[in-house]
N, C-alpha and C positions, 0 to 999 in steps of 0.2 A: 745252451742250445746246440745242438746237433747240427754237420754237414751231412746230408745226407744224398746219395744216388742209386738211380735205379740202372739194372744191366742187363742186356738178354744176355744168355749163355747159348751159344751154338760151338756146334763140329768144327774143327779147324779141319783145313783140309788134309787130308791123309788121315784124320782120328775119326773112330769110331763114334758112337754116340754113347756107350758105355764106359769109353775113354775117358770123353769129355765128360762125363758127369760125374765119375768116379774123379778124376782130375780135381775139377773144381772143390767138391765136397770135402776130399782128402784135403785141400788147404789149408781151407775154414776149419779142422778140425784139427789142425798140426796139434802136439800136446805143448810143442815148447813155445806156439803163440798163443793158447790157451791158459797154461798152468794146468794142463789137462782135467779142468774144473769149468770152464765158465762156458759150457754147450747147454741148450735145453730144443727140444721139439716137440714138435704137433702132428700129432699120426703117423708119428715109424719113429723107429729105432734109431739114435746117434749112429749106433755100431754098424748098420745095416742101412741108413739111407739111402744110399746110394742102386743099393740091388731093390728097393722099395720104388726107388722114384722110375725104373726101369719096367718093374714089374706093371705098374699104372698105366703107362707107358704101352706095354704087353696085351694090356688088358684093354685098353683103350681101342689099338689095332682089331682086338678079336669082336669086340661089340658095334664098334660102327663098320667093322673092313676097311676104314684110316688109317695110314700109316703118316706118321712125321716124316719128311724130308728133312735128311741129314744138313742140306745144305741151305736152307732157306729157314726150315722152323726152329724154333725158341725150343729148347731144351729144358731149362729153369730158368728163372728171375734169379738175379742177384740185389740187393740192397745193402748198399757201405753204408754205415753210422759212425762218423767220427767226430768225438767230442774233444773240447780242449783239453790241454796237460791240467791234471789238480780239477778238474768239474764235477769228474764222478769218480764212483766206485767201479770197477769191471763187475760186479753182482746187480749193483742198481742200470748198471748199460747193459747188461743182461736183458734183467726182468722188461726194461723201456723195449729193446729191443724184439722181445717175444709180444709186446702189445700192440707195437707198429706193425709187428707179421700180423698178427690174427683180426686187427681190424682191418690193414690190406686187403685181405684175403678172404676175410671174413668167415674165416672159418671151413672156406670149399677147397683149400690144398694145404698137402703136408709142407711142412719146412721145418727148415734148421737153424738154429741163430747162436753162431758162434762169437765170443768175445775176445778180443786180442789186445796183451798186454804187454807185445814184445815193441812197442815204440813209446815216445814219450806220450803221447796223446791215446786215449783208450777209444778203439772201436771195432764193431761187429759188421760181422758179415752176415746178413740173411739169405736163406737160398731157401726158396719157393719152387713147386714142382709146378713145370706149365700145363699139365694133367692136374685136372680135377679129380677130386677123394674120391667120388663116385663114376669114372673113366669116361666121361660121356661126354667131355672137352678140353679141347687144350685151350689155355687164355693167349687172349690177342692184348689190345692193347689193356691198360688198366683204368678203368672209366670209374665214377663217381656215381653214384645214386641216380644225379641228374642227368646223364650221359655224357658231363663234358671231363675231359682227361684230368688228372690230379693240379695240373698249372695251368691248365686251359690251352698246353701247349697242341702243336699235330701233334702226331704220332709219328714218328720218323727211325730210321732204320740206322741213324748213327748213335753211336752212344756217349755221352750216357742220357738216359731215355727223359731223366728229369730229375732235378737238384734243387735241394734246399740250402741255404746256406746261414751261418750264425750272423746277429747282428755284427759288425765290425769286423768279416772276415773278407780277405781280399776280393774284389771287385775278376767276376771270371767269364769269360765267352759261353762257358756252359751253362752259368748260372742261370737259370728257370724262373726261378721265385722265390721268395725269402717265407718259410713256414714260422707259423708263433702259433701259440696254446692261447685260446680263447680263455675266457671264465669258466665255460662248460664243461672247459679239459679235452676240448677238440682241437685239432690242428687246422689253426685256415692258413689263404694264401693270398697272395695280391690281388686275383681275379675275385677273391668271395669265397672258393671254394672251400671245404672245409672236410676233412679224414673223421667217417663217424664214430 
């Protein structure tokens, strides 16, 4: 079982918004905490992400005449997945990790889901664009079906925005709720909720 967190990504002050997203993505993508192998996405290019999630972004601005504020809006979502040492494979935290983005997301924004094999424990970084594939919004919080948030937690502007944590892993202030796989092969949570 996976610890998992979610991140908004914003402009630090003095970086640009191109910065910061070029920033972040280049991380997720370093080759030597990859093995320059274990990347996959959903509607843009690895090599090009980053001018992709800009361009949305771009486009978004020309269709509604919205522009993101540098200093207040969400840029992209981040999602950390870290599994214990010896659990998985970097291929199978891979593959987990692109099915947590696309039912996330369900399929309305590009991301990136990169796997990192330079600690003892293997996990991925997900980065979600907060533009949607079709430019016509940027996401706020991350709601459920039912409208209630993924832990039933607010929505609040500190991070990290909501955590799941492995059975028997230390007891944390941020911790939100403890996720488990149903029968179904859905993820619920303490409140009921459950990731379709």
């Amino acid at each position: 079982m996976a610890t998992t967190t979610l991140l908004p990504r914003h402009a630090d002050e003095g970086e640009t918004i191109a910065a910061a997203i070029h920033d972040c993505l280049d991380y997720g993508k370093n080759p030597e905490k990859t093995e320059g192998k274990y990347i996959s996405a959903y509607e843009c290019d690895p090599v090009t992400v980053a001018e992709e999630f800009l361009l949305a972004k771009a486009s978004y601005k020309a269709s509604t005449g919205r522009e993101q504020k540098k200093e207040t809006d969400v840029l992209c979502y981040q999602i950390r997945m870290a599994f214990y040492p010896g659990e998985i494979t970097p291929k199978e935290a891979n593959r987990i990790g692109y099915e947590l983005a696309m039912r996330w997301t369900k399929g309305r924004h590009a991301f990136l889901v990169t796997t990192h094999t330079d600690k003892k424990h293997i996990h991925c970084h997900i980065y979600y664009n907060s533009t949607s594939l079709d430019c016509s919004e940027t996401s706020g919080a991350p709601v459920l079906p039912s409208g209630g948030s993924l832990t039933g937690c607010v929505w609040k502007t500190a991070s990290p925005l909501w955590r799941t944590r492995s059975p028997g892993a230390r007891a944390n202030t941020n911790t939100m709720g403890s996720g488990r796989w149903n029968e179904t092969g859905h993820q619920t949570f303490k409140n009921g909720s459950a990731l379709p």
